[in-house]
Biopython code that builds the backbone (N, CA, C, O; Angstrom):
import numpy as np
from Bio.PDB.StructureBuilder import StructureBuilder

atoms = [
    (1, "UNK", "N", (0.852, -1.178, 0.000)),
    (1, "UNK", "CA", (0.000, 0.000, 0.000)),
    (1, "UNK", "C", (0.893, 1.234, 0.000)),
    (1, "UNK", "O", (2.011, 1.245, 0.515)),
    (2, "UNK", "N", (0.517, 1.924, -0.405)),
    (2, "UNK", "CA", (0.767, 3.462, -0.412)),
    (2, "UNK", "C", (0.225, 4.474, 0.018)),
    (2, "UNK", "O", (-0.974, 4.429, 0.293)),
    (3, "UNK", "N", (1.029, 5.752, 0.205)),
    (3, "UNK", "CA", (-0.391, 7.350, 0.330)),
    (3, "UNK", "C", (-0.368, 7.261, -0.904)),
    (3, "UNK", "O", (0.425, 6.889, -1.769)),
    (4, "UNK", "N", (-1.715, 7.803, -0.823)),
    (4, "UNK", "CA", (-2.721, 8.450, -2.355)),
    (4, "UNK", "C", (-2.987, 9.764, -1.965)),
    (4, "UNK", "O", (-3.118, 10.735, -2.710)),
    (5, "UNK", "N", (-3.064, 9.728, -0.657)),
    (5, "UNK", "CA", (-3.777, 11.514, -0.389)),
    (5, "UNK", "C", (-3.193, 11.761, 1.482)),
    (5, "UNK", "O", (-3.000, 10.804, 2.232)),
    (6, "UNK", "N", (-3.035, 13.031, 1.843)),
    (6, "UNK", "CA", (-2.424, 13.409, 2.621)),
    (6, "UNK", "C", (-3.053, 14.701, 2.995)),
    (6, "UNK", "O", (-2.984, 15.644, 2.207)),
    (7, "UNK", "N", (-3.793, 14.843, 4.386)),
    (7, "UNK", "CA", (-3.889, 16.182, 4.865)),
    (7, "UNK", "C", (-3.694, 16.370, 6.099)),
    (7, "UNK", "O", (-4.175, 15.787, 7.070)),
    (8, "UNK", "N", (-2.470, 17.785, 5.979)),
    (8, "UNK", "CA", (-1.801, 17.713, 7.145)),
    (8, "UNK", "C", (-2.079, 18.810, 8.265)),
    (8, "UNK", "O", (-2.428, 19.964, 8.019)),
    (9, "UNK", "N", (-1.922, 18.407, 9.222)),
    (9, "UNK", "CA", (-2.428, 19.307, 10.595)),
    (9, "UNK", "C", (-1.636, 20.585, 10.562)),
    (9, "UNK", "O", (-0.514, 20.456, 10.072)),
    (10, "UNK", "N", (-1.987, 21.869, 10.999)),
    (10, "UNK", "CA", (-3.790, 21.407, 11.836)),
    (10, "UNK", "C", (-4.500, 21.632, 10.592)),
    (10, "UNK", "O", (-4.118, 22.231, 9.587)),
    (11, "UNK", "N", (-5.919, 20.881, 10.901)),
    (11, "UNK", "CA", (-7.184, 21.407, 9.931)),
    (11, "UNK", "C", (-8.049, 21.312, 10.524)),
    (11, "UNK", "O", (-7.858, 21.163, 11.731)),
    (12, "UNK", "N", (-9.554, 21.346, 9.985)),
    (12, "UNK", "CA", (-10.588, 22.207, 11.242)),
    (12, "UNK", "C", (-11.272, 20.872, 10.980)),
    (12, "UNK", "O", (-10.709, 20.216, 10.104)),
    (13, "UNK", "N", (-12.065, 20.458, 11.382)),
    (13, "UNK", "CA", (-13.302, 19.157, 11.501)),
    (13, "UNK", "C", (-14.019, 19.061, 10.072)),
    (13, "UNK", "O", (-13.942, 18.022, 9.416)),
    (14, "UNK", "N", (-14.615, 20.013, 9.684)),
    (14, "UNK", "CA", (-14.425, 20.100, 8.237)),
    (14, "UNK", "C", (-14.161, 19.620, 7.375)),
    (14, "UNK", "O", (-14.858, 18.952, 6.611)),
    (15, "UNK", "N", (-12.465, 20.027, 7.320)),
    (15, "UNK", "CA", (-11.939, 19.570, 6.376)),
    (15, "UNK", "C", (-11.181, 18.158, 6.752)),
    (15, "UNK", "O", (-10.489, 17.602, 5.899)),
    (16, "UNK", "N", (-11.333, 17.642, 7.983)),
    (16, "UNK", "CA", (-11.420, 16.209, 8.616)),
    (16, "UNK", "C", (-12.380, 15.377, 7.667)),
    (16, "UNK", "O", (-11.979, 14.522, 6.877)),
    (17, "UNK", "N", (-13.972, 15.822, 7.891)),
    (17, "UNK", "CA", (-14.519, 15.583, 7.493)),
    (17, "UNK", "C", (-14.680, 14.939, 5.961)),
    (17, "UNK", "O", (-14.903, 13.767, 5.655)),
    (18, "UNK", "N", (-14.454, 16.331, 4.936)),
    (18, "UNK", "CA", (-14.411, 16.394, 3.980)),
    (18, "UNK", "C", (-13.522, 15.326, 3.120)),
    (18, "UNK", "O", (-13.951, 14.866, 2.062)),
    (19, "UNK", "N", (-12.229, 14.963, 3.667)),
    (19, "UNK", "CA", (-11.250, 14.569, 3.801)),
    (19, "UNK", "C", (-11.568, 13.117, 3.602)),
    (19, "UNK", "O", (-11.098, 12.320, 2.790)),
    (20, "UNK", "N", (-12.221, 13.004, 4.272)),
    (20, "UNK", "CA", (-12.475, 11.191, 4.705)),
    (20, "UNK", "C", (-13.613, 10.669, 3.935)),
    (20, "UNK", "O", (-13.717, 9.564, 3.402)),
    (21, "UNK", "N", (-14.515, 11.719, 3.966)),
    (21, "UNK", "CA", (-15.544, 11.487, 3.207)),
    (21, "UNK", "C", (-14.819, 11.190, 1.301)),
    (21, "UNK", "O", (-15.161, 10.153, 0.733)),
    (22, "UNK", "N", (-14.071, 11.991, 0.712)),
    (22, "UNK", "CA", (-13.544, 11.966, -0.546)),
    (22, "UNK", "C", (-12.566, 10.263, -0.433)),
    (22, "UNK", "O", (-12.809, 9.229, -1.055)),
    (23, "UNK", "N", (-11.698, 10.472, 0.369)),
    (23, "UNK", "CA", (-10.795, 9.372, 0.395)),
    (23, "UNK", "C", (-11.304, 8.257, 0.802)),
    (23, "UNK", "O", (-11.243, 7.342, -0.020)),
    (24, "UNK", "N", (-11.805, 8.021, 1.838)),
    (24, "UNK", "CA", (-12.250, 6.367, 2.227)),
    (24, "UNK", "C", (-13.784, 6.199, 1.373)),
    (24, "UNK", "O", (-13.902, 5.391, 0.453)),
    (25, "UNK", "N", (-14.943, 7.114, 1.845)),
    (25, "UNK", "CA", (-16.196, 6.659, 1.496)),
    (25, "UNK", "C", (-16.337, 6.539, -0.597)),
    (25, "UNK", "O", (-17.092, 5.795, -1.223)),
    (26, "UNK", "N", (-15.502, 7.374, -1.071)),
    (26, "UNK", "CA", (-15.694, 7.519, -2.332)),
    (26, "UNK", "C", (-14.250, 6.970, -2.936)),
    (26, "UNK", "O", (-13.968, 7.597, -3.957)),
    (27, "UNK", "N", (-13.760, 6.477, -2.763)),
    (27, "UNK", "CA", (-12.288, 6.434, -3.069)),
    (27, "UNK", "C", (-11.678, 5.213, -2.668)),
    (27, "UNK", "O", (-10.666, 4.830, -3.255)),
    (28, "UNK", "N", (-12.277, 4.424, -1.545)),
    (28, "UNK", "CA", (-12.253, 3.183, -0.497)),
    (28, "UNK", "C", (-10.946, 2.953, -0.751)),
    (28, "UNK", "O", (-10.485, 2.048, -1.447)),
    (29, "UNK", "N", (-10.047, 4.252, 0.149)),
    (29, "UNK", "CA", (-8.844, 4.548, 0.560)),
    (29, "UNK", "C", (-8.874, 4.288, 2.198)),
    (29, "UNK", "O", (-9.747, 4.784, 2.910)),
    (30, "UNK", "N", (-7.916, 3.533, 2.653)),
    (30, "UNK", "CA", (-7.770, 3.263, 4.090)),
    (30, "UNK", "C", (-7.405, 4.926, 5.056)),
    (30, "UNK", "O", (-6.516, 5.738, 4.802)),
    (31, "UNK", "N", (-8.118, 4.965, 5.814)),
    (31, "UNK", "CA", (-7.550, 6.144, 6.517)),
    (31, "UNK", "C", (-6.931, 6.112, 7.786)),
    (31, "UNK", "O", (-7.467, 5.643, 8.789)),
    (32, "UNK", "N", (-5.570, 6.715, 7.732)),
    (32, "UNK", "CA", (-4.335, 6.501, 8.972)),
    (32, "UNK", "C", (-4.268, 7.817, 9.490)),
    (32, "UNK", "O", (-4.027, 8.750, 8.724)),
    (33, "UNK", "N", (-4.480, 8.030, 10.879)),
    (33, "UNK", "CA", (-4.254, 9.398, 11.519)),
    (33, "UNK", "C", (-3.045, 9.326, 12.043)),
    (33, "UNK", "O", (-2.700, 8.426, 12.808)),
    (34, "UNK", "N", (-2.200, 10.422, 11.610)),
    (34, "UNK", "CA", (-0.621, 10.165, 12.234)),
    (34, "UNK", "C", (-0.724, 11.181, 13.436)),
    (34, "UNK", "O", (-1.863, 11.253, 13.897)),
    (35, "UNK", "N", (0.136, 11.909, 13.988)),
    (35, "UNK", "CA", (0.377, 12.856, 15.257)),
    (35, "UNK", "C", (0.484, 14.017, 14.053)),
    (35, "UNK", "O", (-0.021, 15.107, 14.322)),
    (36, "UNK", "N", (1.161, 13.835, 12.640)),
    (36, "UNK", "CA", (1.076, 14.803, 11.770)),
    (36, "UNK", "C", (-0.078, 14.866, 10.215)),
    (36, "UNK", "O", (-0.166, 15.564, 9.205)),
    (37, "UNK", "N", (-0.446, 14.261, 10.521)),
    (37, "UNK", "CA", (-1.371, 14.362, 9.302)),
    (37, "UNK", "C", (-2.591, 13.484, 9.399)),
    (37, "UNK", "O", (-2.766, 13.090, 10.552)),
    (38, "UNK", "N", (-3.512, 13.048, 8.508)),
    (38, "UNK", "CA", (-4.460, 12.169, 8.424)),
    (38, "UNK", "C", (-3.835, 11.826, 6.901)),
    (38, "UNK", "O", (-3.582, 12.652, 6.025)),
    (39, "UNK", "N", (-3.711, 10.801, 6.857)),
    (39, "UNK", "CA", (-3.171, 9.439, 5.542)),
    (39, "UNK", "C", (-4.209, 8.526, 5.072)),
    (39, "UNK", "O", (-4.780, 7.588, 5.628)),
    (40, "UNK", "N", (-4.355, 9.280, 3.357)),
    (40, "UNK", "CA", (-5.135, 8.223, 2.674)),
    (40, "UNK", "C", (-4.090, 7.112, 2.363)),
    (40, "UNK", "O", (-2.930, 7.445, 2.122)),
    (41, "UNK", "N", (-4.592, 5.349, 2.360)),
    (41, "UNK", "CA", (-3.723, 4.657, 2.192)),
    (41, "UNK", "C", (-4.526, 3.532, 0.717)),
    (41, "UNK", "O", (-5.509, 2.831, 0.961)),
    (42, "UNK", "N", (-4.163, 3.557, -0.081)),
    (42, "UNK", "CA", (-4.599, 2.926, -1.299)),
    (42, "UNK", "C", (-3.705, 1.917, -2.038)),
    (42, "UNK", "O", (-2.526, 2.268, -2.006)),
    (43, "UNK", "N", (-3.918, 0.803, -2.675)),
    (43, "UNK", "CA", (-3.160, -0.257, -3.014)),
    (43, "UNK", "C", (-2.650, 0.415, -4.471)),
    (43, "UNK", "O", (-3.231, 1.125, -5.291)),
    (44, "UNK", "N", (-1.052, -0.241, -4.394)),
    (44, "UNK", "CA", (-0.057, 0.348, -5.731)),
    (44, "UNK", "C", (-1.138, -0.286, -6.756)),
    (44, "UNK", "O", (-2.215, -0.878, -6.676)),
    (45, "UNK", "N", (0.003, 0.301, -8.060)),
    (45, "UNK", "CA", (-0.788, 0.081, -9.055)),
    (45, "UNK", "C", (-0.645, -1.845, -9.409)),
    (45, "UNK", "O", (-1.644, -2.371, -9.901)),
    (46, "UNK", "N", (0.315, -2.533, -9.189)),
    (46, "UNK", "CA", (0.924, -3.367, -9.247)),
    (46, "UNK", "C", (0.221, -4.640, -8.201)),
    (46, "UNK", "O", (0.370, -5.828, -8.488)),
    (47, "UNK", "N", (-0.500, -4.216, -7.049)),
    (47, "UNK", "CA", (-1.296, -4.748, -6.286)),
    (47, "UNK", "C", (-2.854, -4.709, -6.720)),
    (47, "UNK", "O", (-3.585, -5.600, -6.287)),
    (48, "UNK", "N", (-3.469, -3.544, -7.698)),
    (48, "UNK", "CA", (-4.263, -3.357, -8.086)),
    (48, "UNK", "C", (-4.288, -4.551, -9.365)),
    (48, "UNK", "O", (-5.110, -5.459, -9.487)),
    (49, "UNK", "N", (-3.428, -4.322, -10.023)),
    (49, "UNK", "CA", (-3.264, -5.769, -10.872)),
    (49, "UNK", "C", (-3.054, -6.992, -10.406)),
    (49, "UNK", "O", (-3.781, -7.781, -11.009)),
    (50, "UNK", "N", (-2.398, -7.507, -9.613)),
    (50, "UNK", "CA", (-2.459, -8.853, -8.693)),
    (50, "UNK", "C", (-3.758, -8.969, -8.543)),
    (50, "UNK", "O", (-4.208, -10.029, -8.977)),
    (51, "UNK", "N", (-4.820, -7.948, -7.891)),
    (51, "UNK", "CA", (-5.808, -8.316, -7.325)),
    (51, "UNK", "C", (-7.368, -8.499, -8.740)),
    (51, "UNK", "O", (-8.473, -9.041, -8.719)),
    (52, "UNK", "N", (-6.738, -7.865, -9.560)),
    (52, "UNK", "CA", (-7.654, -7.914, -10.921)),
    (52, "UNK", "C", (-7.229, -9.753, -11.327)),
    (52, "UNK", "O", (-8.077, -10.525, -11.772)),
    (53, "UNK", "N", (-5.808, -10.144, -11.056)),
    (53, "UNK", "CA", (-5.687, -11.114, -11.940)),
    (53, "UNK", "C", (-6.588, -12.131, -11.094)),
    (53, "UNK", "O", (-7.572, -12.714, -11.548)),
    (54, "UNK", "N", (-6.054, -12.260, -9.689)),
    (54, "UNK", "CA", (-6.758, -13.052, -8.557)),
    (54, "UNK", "C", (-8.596, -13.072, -8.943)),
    (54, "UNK", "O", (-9.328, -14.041, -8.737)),
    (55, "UNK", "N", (-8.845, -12.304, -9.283)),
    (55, "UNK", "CA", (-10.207, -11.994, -9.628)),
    (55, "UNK", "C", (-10.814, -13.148, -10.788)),
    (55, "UNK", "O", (-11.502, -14.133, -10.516)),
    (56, "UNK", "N", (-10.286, -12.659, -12.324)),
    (56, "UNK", "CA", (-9.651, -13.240, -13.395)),
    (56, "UNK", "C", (-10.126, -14.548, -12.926)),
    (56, "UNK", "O", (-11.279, -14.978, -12.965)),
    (57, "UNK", "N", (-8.749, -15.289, -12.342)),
    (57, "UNK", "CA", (-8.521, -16.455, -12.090)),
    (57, "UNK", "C", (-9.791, -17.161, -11.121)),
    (57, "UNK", "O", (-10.363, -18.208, -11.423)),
    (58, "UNK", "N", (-10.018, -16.515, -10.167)),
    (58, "UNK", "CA", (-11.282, -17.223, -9.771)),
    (58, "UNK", "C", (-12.857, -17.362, -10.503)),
    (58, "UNK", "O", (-13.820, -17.957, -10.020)),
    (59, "UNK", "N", (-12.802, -16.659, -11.753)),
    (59, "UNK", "CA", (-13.843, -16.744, -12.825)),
    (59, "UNK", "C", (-13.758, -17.680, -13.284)),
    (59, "UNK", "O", (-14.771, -18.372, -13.372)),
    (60, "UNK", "N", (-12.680, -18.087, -13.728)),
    (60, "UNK", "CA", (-12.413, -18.768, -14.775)),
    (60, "UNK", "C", (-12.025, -20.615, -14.131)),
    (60, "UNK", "O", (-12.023, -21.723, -14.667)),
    (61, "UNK", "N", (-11.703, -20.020, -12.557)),
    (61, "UNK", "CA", (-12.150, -21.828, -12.094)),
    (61, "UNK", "C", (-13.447, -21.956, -11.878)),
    (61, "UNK", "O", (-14.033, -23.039, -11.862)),
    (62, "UNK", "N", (-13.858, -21.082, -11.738)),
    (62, "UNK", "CA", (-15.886, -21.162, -11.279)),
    (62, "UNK", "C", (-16.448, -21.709, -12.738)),
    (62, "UNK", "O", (-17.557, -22.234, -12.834)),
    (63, "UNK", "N", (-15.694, -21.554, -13.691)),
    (63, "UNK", "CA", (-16.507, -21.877, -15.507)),
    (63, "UNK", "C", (-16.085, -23.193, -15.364)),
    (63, "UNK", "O", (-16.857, -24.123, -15.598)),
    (64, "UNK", "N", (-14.675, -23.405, -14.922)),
    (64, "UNK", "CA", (-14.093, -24.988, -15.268)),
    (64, "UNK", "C", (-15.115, -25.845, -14.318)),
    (64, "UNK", "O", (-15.615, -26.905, -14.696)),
    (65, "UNK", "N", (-15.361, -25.261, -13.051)),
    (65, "UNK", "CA", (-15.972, -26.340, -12.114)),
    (65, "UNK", "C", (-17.230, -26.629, -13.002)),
    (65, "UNK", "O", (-17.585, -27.799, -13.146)),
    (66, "UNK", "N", (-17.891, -25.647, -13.581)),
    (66, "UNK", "CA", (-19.230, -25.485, -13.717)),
    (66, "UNK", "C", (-19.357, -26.731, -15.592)),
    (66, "UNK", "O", (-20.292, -27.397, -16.035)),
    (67, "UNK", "N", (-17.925, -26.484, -16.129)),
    (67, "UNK", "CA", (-17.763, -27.237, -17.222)),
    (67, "UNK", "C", (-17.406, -28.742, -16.952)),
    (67, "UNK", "O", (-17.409, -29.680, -17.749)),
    (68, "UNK", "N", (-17.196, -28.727, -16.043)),
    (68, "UNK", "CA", (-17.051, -30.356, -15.286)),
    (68, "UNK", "C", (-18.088, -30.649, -14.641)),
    (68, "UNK", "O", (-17.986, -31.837, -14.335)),
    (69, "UNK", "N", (-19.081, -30.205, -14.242)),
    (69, "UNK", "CA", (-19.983, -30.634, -14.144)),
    (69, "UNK", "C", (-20.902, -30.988, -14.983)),
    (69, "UNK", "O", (-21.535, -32.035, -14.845)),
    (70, "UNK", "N", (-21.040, -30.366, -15.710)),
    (70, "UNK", "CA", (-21.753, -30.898, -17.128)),
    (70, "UNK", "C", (-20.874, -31.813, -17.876)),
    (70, "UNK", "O", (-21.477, -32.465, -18.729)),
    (71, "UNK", "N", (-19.600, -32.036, -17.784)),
    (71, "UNK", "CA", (-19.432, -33.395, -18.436)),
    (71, "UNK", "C", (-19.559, -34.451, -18.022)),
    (71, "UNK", "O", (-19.415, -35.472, -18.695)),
    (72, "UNK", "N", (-19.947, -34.398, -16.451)),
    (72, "UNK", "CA", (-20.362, -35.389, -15.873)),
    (72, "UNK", "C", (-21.602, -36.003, -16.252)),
    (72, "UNK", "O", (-21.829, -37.208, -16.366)),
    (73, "UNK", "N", (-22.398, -35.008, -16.439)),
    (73, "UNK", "CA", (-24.012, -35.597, -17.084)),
    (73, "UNK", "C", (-23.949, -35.977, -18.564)),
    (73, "UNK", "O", (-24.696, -36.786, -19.114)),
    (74, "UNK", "N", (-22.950, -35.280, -19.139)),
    (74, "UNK", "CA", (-23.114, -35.946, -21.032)),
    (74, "UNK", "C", (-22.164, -37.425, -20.845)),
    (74, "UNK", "O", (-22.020, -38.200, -21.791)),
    (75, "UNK", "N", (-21.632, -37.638, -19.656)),
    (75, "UNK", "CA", (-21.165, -38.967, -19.854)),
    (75, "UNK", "C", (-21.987, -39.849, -18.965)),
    (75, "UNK", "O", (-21.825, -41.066, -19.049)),
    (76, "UNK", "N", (-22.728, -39.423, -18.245)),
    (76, "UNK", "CA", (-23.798, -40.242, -17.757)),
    (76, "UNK", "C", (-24.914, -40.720, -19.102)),
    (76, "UNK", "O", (-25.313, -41.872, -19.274)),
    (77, "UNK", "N", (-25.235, -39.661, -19.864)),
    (77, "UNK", "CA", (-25.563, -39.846, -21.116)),
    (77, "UNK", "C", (-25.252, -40.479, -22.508)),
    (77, "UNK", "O", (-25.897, -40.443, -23.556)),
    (78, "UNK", "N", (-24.004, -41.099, -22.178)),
    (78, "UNK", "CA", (-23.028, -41.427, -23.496)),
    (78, "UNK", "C", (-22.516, -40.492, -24.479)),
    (78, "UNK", "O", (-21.973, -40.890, -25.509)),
    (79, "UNK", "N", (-22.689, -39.078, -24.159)),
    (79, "UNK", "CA", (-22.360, -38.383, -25.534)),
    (79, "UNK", "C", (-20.958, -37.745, -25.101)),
    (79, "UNK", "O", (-20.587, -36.814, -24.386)),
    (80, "UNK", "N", (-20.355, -38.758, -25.930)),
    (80, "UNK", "CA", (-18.881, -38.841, -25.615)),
    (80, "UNK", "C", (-18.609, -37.348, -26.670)),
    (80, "UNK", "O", (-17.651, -36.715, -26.226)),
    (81, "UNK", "N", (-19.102, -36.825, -27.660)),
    (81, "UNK", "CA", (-18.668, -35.797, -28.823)),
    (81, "UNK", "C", (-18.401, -34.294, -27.492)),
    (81, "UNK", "O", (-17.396, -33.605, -27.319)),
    (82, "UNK", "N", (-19.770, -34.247, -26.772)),
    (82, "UNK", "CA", (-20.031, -33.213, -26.239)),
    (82, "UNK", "C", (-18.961, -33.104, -24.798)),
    (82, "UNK", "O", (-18.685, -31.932, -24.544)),
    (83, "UNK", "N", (-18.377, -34.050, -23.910)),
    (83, "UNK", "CA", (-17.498, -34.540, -23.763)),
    (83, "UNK", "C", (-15.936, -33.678, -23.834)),
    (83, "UNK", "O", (-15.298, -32.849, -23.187)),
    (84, "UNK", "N", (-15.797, -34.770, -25.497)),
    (84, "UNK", "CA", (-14.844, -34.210, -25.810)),
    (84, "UNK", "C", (-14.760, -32.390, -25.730)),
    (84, "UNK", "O", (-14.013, -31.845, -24.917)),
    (85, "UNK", "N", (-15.684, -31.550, -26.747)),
    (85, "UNK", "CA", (-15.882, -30.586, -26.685)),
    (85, "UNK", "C", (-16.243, -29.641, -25.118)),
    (85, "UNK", "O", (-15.994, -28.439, -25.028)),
    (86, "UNK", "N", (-16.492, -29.974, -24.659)),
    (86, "UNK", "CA", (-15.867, -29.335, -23.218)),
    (86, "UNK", "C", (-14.571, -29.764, -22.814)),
    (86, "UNK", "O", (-13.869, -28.892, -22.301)),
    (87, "UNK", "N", (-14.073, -30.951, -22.932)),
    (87, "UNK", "CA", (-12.853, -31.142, -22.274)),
    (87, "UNK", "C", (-11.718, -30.022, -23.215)),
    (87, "UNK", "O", (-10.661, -29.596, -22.750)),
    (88, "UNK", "N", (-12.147, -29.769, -24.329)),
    (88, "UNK", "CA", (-11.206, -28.643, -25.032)),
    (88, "UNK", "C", (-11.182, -27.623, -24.521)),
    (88, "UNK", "O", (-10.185, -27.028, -24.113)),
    (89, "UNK", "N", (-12.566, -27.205, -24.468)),
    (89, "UNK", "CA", (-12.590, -25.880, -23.658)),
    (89, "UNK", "C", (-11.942, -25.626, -22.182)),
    (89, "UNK", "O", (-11.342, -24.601, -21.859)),
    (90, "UNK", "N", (-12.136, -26.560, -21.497)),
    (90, "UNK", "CA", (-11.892, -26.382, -20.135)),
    (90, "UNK", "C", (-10.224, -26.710, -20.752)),
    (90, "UNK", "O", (-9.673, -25.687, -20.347)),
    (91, "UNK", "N", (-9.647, -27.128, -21.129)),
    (91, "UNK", "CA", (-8.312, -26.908, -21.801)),
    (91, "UNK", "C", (-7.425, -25.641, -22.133)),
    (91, "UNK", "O", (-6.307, -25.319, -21.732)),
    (92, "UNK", "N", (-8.241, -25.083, -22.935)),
    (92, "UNK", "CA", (-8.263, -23.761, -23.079)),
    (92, "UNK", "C", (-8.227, -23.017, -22.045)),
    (92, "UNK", "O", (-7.208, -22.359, -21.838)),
    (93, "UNK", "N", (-9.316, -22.947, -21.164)),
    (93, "UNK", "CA", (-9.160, -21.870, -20.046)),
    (93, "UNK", "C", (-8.112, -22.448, -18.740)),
    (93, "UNK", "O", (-7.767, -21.516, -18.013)),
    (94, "UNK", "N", (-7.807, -23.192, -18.512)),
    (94, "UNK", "CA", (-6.793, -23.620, -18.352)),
    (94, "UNK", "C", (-5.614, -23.194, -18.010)),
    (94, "UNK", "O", (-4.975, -23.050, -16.968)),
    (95, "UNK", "N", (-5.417, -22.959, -19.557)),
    (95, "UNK", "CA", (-4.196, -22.062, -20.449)),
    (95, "UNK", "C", (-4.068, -20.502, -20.152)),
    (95, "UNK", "O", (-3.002, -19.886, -20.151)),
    (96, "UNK", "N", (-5.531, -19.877, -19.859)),
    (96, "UNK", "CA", (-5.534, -18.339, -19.521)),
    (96, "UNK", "C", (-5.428, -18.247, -18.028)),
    (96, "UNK", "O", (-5.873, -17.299, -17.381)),
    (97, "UNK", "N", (-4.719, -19.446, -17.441)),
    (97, "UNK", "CA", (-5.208, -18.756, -15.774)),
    (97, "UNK", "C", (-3.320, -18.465, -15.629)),
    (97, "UNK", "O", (-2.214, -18.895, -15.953)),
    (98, "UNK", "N", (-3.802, -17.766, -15.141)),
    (98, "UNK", "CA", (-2.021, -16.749, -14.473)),
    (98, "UNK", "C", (-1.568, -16.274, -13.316)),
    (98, "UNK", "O", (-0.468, -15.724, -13.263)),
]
sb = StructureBuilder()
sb.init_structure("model")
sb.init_model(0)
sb.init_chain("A")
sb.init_seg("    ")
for serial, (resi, resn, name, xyz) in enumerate(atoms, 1):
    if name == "N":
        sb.init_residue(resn, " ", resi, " ")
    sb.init_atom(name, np.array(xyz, "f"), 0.0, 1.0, " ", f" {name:<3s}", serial, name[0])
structure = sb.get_structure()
């Protein structure tokens, strides 16, 4: 994490206010009161991407679970074609998790 935003003492309730309201409620920036300032605290850009990929990646096992489950029923069914054709796909996505 990082500062994103910084306001430093003294300031009046106000702009306390104002402050917190912009950074945490609209901004869902962590807020740190030091002895010198009040500290918005917001994730790098680099953590912001970790957390997009983490995201990503849990989509894309929620499709595989959800694609294995249905090949469970087309092989309860015999339809080995349909089968195959998911087992590609879930192959594929697979391949996009990072």
């Amino acid at each position: 994490m990082e500062i994103k935003n910084k306001l430093n003492k003294p300031y009046t309730e106000e702009e306390r206010i104002d402050f917190i309201v912009l950074n945490n409620h609209r901004m869902r920036y962590e807020i740190r009161e030091t002895e010198m300032a009040l500290e918005a605290w917001g994730l790098t850009d680099e953590e912001q991407e970790e957390q997009r990929q983490q995201a990503r990646n849990a989509e894309i096992e929620g499709k595989i679970t959800e694609l294995n489950n249905l090949t469970v029923e087309y092989m309860r069914q015999g339809d080995t074609k349909s089968v195959e054709v998911i087992n590609n796909i879930i192959s594929s996505l697979k391949e996009n998790l990072g």
